[in-house]
Backbone of each chain as nested JSON, in Angstrom:
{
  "chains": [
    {"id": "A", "residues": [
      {"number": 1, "name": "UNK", "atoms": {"N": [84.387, -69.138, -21.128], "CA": [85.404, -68.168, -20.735], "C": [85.932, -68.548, -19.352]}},
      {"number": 2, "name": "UNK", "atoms": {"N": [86.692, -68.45, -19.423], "CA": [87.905, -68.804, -17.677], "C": [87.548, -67.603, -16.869]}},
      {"number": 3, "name": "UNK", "atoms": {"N": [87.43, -68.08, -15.663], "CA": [87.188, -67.343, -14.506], "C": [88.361, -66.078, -14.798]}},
      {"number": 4, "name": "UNK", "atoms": {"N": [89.601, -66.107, -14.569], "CA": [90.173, -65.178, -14.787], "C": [90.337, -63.925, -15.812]}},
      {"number": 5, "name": "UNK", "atoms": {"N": [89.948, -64.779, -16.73], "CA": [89.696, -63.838, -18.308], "C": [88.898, -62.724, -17.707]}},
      {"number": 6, "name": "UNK", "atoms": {"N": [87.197, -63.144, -17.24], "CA": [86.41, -62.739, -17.055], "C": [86.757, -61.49, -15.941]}},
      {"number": 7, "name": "UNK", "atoms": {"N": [87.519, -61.914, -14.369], "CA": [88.402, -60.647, -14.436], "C": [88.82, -59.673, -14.915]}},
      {"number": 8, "name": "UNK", "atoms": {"N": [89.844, -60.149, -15.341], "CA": [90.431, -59.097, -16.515], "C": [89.251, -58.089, -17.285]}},
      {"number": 9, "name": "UNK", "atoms": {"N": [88.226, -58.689, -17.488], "CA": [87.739, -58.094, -18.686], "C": [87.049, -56.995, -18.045]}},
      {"number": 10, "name": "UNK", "atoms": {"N": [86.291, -57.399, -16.747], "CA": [85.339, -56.593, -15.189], "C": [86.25, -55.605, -14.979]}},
      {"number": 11, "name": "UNK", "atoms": {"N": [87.927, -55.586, -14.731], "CA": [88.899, -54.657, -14.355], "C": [88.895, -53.603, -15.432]}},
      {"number": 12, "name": "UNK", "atoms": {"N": [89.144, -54.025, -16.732], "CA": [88.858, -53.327, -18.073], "C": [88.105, -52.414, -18.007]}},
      {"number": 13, "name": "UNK", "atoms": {"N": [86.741, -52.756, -17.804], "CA": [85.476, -52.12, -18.408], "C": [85.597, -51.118, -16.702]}},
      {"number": 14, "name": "UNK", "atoms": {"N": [85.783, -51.276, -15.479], "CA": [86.024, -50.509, -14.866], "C": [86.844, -48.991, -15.011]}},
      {"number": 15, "name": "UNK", "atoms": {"N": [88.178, -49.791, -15.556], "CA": [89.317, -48.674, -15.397], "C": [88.825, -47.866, -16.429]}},
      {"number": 16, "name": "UNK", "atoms": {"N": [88.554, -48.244, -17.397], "CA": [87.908, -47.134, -18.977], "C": [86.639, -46.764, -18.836]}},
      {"number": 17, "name": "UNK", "atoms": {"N": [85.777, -47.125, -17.77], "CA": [84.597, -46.104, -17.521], "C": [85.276, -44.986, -16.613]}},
      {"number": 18, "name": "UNK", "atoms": {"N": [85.915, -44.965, -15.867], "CA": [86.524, -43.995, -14.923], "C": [86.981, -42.89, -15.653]}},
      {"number": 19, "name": "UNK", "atoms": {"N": [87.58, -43.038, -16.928], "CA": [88.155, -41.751, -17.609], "C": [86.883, -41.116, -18.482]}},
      {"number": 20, "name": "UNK", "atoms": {"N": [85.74, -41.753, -18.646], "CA": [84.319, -40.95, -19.132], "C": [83.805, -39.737, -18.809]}},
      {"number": 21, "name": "UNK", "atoms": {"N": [83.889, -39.634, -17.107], "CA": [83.855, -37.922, -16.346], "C": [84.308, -37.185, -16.964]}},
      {"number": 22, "name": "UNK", "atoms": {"N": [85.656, -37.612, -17.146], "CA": [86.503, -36.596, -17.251], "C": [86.452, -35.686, -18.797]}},
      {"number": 23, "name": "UNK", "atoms": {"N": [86.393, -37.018, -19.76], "CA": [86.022, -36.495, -21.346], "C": [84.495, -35.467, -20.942]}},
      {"number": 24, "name": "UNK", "atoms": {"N": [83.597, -36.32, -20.516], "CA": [82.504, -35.803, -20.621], "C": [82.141, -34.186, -19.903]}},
      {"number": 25, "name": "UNK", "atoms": {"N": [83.396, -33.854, -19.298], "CA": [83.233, -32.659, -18.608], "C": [83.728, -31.64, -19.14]}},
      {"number": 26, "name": "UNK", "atoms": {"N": [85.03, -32.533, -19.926], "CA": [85.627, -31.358, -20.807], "C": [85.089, -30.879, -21.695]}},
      {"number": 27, "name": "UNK", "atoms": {"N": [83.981, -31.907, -22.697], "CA": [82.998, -31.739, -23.788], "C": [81.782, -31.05, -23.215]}},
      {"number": 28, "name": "UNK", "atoms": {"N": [81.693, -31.077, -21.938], "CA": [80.406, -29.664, -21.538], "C": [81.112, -28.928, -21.106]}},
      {"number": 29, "name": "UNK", "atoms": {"N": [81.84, -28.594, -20.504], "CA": [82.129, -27.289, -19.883], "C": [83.825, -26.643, -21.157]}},
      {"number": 30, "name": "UNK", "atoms": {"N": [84.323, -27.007, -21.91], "CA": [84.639, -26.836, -22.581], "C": [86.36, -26.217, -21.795]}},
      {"number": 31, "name": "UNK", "atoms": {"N": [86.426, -26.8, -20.703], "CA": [87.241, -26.247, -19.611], "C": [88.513, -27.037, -19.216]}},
      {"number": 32, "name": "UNK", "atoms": {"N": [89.339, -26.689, -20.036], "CA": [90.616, -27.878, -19.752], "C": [91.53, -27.568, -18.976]}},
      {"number": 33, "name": "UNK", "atoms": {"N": [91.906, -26.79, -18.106], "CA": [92.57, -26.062, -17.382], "C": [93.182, -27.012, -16.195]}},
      {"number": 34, "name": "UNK", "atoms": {"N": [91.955, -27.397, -16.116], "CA": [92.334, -28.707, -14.657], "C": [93.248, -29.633, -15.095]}},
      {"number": 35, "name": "UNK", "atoms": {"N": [93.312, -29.755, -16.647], "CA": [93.608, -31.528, -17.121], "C": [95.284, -30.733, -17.515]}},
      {"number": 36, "name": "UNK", "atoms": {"N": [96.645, -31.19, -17.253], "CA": [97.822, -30.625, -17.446], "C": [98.2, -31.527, -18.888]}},
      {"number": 37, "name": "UNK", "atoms": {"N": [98.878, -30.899, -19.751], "CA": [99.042, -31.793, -21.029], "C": [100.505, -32.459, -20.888]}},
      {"number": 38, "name": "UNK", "atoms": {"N": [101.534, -32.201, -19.852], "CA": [102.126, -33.137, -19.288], "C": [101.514, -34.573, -18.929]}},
      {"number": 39, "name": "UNK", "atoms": {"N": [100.506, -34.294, -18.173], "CA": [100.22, -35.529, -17.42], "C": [99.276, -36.422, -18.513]}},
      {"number": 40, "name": "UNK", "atoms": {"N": [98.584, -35.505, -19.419], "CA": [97.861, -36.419, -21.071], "C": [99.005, -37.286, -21.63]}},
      {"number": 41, "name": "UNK", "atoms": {"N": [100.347, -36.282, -21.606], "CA": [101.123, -37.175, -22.93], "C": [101.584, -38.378, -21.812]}},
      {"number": 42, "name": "UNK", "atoms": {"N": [101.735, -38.303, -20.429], "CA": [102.67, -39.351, -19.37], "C": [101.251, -40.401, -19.869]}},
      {"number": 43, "name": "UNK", "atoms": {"N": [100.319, -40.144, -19.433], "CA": [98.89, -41.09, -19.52], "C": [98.947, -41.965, -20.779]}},
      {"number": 44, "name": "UNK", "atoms": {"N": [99.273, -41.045, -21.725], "CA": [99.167, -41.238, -23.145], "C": [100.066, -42.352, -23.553]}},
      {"number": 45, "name": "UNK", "atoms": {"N": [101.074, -42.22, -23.162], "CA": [102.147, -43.006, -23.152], "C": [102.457, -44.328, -22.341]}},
      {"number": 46, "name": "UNK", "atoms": {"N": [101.436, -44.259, -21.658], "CA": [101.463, -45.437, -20.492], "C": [100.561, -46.123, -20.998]}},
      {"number": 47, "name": "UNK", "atoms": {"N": [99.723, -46.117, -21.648], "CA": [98.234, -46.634, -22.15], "C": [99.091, -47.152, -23.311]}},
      {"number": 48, "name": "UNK", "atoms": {"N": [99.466, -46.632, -24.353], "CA": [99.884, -47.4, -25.234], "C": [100.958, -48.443, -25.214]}},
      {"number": 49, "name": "UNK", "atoms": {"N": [102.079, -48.119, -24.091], "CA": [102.817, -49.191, -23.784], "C": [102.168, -50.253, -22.96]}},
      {"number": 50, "name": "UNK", "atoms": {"N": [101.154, -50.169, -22.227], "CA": [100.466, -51.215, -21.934], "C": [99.692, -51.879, -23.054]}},
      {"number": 51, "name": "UNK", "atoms": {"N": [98.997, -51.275, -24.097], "CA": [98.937, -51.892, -25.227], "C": [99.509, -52.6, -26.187]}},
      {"number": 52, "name": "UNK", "atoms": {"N": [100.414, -52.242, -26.107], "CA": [101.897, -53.085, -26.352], "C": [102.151, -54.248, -25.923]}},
      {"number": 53, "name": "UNK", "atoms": {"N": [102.13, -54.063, -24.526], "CA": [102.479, -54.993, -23.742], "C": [101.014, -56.275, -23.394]}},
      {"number": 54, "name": "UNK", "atoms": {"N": [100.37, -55.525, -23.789], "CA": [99.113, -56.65, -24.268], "C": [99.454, -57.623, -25.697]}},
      {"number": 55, "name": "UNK", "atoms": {"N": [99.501, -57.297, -26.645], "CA": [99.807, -57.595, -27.783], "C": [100.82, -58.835, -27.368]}},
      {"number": 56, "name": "UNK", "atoms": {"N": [101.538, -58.045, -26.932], "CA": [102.57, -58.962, -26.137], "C": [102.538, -60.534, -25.324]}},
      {"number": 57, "name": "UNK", "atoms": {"N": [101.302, -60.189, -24.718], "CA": [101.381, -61.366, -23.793], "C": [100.179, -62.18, -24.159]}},
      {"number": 58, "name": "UNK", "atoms": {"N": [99.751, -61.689, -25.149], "CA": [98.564, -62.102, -25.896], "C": [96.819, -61.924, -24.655]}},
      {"number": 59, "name": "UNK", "atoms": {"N": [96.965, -61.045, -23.731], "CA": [96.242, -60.187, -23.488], "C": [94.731, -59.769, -23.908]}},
      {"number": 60, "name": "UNK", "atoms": {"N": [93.255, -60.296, -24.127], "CA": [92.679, -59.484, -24.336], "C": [92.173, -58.523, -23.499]}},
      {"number": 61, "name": "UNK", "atoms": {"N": [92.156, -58.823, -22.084], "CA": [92.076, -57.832, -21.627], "C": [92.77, -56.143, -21.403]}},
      {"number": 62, "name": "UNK", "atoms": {"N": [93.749, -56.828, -21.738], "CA": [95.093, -55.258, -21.184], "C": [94.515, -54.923, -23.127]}},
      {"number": 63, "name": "UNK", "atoms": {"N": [94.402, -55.256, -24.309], "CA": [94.237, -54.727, -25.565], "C": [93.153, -54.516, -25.496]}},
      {"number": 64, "name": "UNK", "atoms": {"N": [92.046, -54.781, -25.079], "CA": [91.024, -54.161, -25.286], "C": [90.49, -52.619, -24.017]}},
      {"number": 65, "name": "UNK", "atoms": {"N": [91.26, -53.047, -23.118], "CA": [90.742, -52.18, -21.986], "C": [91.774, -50.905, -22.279]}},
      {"number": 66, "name": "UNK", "atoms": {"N": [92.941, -51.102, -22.885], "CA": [94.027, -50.248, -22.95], "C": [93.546, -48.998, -24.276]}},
      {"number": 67, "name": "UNK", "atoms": {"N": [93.282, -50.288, -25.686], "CA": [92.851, -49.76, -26.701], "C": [91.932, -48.507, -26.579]}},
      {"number": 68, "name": "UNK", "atoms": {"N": [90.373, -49.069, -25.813], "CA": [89.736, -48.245, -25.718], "C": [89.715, -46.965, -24.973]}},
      {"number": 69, "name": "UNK", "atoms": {"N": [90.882, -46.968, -23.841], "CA": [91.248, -45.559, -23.103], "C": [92.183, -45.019, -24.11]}},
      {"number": 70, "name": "UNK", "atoms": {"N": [92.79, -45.598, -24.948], "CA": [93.763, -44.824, -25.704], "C": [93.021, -43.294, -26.665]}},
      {"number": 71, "name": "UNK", "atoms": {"N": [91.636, -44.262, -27.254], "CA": [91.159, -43.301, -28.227], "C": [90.397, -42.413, -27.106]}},
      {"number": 72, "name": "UNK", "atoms": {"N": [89.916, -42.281, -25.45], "CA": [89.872, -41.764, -24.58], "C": [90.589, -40.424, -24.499]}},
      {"number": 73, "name": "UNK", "atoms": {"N": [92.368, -40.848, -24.29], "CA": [92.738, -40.278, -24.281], "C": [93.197, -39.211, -25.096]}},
      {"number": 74, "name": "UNK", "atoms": {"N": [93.527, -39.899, -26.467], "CA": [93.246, -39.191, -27.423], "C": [92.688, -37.796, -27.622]}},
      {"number": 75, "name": "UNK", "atoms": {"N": [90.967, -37.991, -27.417], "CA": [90.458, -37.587, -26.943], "C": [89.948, -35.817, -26.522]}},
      {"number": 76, "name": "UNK", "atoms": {"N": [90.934, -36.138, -25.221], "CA": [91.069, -35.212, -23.949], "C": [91.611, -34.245, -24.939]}},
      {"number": 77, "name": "UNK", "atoms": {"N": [93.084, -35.071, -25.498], "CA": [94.673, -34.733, -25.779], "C": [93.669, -33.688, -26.834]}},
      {"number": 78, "name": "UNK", "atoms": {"N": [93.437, -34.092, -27.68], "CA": [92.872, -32.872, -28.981], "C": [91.528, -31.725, -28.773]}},
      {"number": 79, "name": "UNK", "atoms": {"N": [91.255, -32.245, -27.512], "CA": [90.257, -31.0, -26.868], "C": [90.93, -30.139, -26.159]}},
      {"number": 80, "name": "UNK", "atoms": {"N": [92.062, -30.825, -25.052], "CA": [92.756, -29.799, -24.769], "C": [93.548, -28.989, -25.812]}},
      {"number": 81, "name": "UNK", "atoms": {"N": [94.067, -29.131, -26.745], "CA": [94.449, -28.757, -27.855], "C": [93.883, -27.337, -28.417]}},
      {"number": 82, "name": "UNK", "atoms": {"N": [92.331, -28.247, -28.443], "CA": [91.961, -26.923, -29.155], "C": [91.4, -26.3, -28.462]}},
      {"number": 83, "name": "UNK", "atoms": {"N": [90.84, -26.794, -26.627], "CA": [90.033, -25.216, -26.247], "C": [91.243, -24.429, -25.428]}},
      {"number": 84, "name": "UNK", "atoms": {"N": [92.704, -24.906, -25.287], "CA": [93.188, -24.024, -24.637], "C": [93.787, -23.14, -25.545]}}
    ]},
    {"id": "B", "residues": [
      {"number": 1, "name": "UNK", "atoms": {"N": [116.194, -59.874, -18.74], "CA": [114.471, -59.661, -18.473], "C": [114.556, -59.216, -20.128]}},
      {"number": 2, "name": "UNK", "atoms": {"N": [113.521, -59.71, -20.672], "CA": [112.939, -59.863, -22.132], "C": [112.429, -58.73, -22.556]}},
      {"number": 3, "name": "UNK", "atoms": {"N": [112.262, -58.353, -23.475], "CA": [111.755, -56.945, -24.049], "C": [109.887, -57.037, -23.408]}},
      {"number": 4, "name": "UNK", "atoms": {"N": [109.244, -57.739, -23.681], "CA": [107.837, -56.986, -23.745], "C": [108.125, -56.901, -21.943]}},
      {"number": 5, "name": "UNK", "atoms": {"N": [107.998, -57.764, -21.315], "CA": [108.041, -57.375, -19.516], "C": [109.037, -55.676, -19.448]}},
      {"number": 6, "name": "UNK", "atoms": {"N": [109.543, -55.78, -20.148], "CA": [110.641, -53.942, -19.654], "C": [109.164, -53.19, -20.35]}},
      {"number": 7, "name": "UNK", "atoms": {"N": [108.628, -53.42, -21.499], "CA": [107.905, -52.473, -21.9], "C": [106.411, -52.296, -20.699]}},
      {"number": 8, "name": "UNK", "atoms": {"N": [106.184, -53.563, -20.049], "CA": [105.076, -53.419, -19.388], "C": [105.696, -52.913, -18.159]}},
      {"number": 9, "name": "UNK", "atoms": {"N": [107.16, -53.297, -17.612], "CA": [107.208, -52.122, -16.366], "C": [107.399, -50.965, -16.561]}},
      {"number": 10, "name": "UNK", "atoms": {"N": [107.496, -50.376, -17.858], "CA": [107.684, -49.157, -18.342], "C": [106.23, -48.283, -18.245]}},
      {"number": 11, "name": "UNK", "atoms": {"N": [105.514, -49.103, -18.465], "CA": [103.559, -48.997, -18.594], "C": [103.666, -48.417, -17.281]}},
      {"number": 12, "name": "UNK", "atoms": {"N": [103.424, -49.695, -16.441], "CA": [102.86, -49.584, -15.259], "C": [103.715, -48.32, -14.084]}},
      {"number": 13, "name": "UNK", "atoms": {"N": [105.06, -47.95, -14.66], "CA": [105.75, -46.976, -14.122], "C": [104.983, -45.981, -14.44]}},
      {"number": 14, "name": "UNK", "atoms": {"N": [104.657, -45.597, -15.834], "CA": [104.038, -44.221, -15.887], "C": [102.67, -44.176, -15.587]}},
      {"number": 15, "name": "UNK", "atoms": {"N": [101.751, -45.262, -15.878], "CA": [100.414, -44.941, -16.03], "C": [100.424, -44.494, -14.045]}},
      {"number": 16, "name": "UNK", "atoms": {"N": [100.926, -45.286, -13.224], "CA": [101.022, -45.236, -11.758], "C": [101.287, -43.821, -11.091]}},
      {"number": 17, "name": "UNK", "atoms": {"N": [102.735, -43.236, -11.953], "CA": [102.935, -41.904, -11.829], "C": [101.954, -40.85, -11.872]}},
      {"number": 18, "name": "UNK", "atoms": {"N": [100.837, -41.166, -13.059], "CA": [99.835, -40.645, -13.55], "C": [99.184, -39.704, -12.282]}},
      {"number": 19, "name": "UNK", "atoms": {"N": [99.029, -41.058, -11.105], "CA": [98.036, -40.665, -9.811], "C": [98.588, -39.633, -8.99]}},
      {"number": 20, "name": "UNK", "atoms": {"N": [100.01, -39.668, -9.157], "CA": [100.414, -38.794, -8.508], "C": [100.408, -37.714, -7.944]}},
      {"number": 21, "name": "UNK", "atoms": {"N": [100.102, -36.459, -9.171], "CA": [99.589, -34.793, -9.212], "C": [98.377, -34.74, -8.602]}},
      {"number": 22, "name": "UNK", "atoms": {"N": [97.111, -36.336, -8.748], "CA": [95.867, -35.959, -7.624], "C": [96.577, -35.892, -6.454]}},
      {"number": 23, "name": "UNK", "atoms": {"N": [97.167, -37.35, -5.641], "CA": [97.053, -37.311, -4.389], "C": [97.886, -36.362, -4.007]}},
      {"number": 24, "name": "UNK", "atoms": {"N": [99.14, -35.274, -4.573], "CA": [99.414, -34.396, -4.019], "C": [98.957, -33.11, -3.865]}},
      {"number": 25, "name": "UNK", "atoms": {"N": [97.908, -33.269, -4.805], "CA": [96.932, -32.042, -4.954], "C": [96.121, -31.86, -3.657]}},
      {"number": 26, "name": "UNK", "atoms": {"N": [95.196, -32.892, -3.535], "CA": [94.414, -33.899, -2.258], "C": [95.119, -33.294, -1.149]}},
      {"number": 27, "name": "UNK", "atoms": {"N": [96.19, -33.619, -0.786], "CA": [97.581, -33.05, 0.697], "C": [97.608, -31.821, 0.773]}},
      {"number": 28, "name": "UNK", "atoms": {"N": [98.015, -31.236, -0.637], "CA": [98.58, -29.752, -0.407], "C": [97.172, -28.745, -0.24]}},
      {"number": 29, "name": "UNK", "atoms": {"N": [95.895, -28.885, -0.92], "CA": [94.817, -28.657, -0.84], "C": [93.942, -28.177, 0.316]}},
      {"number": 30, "name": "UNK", "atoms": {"N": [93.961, -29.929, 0.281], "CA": [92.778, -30.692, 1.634], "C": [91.675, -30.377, 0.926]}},
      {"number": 31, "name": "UNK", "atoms": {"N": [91.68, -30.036, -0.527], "CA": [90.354, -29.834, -1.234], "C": [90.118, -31.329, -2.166]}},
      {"number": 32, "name": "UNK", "atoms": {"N": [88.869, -32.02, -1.668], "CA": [88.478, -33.263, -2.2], "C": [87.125, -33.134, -3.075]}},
      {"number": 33, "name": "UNK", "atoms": {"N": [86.686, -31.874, -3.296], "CA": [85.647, -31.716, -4.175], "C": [85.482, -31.796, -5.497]}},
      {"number": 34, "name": "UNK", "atoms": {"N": [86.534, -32.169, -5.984], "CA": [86.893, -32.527, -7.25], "C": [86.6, -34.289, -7.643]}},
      {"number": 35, "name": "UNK", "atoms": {"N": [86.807, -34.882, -6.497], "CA": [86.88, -36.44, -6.717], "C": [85.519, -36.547, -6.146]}},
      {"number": 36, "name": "UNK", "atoms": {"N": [85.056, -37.425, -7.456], "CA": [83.388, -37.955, -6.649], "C": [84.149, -39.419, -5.917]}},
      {"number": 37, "name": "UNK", "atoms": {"N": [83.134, -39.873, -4.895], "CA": [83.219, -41.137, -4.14], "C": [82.719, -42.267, -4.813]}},
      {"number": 38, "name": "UNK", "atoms": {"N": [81.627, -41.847, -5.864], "CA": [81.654, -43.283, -6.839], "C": [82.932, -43.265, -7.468]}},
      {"number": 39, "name": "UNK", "atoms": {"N": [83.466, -42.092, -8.782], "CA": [84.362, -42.359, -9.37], "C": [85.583, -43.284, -7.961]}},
      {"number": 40, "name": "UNK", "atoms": {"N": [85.691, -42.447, -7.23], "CA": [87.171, -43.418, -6.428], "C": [86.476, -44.981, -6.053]}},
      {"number": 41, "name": "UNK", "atoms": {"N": [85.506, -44.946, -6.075], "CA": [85.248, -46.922, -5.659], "C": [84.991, -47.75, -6.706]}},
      {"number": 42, "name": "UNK", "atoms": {"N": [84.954, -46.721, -7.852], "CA": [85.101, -47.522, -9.701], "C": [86.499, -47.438, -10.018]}},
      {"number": 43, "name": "UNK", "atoms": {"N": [87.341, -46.919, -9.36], "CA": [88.359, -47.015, -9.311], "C": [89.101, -47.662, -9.036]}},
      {"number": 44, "name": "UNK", "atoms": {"N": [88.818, -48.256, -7.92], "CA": [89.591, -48.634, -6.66], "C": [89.199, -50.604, -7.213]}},
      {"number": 45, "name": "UNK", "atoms": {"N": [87.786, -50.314, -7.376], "CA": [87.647, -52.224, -8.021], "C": [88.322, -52.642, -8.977]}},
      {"number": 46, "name": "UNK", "atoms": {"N": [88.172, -51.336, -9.844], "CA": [88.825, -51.951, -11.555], "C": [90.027, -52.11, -11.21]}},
      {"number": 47, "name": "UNK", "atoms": {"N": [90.976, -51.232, -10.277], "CA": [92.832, -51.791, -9.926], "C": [92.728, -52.915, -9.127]}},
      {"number": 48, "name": "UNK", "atoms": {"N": [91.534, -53.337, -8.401], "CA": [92.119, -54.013, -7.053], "C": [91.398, -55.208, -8.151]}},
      {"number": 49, "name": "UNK", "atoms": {"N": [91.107, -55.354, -9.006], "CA": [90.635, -56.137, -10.338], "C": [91.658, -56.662, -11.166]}},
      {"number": 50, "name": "UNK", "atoms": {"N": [92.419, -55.327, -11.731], "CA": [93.46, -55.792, -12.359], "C": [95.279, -56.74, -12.108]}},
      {"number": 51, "name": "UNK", "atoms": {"N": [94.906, -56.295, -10.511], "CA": [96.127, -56.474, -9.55], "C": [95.879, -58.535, -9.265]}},
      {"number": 52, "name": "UNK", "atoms": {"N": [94.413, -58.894, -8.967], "CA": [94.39, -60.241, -9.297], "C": [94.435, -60.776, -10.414]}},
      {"number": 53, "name": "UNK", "atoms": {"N": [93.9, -59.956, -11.626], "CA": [94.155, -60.285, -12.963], "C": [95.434, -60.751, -12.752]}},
      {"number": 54, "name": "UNK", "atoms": {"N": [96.125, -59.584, -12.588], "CA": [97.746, -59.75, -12.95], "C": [98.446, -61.227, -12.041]}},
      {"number": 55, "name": "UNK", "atoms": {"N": [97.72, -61.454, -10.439], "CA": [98.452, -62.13, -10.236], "C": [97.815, -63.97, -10.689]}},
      {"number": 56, "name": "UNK", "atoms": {"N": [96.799, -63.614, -11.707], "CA": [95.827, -64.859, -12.201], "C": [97.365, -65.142, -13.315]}},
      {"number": 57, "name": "UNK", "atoms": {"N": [97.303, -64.004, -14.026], "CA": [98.019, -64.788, -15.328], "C": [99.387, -64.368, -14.841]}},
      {"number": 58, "name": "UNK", "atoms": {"N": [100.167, -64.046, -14.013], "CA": [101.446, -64.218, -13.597], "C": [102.405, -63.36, -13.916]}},
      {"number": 59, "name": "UNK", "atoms": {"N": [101.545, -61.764, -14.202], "CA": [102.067, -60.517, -14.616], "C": [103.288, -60.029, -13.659]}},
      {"number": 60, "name": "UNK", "atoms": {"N": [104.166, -59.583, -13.974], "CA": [105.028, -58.822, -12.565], "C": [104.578, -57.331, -13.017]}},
      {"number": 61, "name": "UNK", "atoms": {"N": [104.737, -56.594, -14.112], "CA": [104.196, -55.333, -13.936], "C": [102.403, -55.177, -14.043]}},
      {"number": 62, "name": "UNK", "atoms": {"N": [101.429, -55.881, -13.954], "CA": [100.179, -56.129, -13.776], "C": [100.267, -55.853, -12.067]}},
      {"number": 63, "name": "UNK", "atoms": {"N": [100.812, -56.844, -11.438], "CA": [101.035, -56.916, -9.734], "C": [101.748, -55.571, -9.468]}},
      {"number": 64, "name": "UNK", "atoms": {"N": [102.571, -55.25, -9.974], "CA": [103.566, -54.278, -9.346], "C": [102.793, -53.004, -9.705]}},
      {"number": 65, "name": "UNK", "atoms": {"N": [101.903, -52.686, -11.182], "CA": [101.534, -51.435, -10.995], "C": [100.456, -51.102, -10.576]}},
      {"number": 66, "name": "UNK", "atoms": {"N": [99.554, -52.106, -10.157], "CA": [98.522, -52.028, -9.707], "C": [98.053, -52.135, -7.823]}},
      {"number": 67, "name": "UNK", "atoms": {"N": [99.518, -52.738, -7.76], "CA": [99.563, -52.982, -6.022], "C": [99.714, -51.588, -5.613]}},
      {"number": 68, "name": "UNK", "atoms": {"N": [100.376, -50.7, -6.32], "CA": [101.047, -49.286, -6.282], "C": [100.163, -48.58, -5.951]}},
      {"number": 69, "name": "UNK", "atoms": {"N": [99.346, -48.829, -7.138], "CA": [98.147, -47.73, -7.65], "C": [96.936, -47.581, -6.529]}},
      {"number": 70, "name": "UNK", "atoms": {"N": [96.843, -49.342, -6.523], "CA": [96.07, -49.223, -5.06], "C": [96.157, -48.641, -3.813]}},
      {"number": 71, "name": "UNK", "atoms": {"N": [97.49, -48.581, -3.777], "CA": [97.824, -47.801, -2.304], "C": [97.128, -46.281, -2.59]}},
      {"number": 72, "name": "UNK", "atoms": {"N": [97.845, -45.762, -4.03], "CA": [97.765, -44.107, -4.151], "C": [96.038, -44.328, -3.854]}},
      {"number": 73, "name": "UNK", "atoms": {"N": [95.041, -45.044, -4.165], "CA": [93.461, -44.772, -4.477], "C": [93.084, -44.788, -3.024]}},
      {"number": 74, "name": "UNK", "atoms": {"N": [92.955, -46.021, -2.415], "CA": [93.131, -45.904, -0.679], "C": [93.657, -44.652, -0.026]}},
      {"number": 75, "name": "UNK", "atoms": {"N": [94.754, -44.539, -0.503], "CA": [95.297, -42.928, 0.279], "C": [94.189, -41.816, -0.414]}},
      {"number": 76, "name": "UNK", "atoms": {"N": [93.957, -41.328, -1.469], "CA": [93.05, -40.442, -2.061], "C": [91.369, -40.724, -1.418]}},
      {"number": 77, "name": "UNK", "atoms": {"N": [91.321, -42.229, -0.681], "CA": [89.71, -42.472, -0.414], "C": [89.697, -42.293, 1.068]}},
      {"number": 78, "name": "UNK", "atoms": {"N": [91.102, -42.07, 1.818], "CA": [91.084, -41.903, 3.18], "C": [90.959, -40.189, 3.295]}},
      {"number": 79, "name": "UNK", "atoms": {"N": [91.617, -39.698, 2.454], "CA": [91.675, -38.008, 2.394], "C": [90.449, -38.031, 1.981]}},
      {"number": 80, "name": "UNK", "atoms": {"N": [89.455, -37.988, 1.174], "CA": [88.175, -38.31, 0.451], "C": [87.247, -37.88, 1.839]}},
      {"number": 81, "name": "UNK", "atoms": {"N": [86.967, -38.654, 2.54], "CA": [86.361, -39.294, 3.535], "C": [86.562, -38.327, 4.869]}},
      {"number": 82, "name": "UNK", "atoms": {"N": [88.225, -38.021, 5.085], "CA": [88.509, -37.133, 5.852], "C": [88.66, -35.904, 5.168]}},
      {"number": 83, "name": "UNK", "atoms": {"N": [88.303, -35.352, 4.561], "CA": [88.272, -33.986, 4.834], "C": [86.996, -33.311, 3.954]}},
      {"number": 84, "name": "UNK", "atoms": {"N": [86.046, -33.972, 3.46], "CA": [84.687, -34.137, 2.951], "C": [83.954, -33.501, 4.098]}}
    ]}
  ]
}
């Protein structure tokens, strides 16, 4: 693997552990109030066009790091859904 | 400028925007008890990660949304710090 790949992949696994709190807080405390569903669908939408744009550039990092915050976000999106 | 690069500055426009509602929250506040100091330095690697990614494989919206983003995380880790 190329030094840079390997980057990419360290940045990945960073940026998509960071959104774990946040699921994981909503799934205990059942409390979505904080999370605005404006800012889910802007998120939502940015994640998948970066997925896109992985696909794109032939990317595994931006498709795999993107992919996996997507179903993240997802997520949030259908908890906030249903506990508000 | 080619379709997938518009779709990735389209990405990196919103996912960047994303940070926004914290760090003005952070200002208007001065309440930082919401942001842990690990989450902002798992933060802050995985962009300042992706921002060399981007400038490894020769991204312009990789560089551009992540140079951004970095600023907003730095600004959120200086408020962090000061008013903690």
């Amino acid at each position: 693997m190329n030094f840079i790949l390997f980057i990419g992949l360290i940045a990945g696994f960073l940026t998509t552990v960071a959104y774990v709190p946040e699921v994981h807080k909503i799934l205990t405390t059942k409390d979505t109030k904080g999370i605005s569903l404006l800012w889910l669908m802007i998120l939502l939408t940015g994640v998948f066009l970066w997925f896109i744009y992985g696909l794109g550039i032939y990317s595994l990092p931006l498709i795999l790091a993107n992919g996996i915050s997507l179903s993240l976000i997802i997520i949030m999106l259908i908890l906030k859904l249903k506990f508000h």
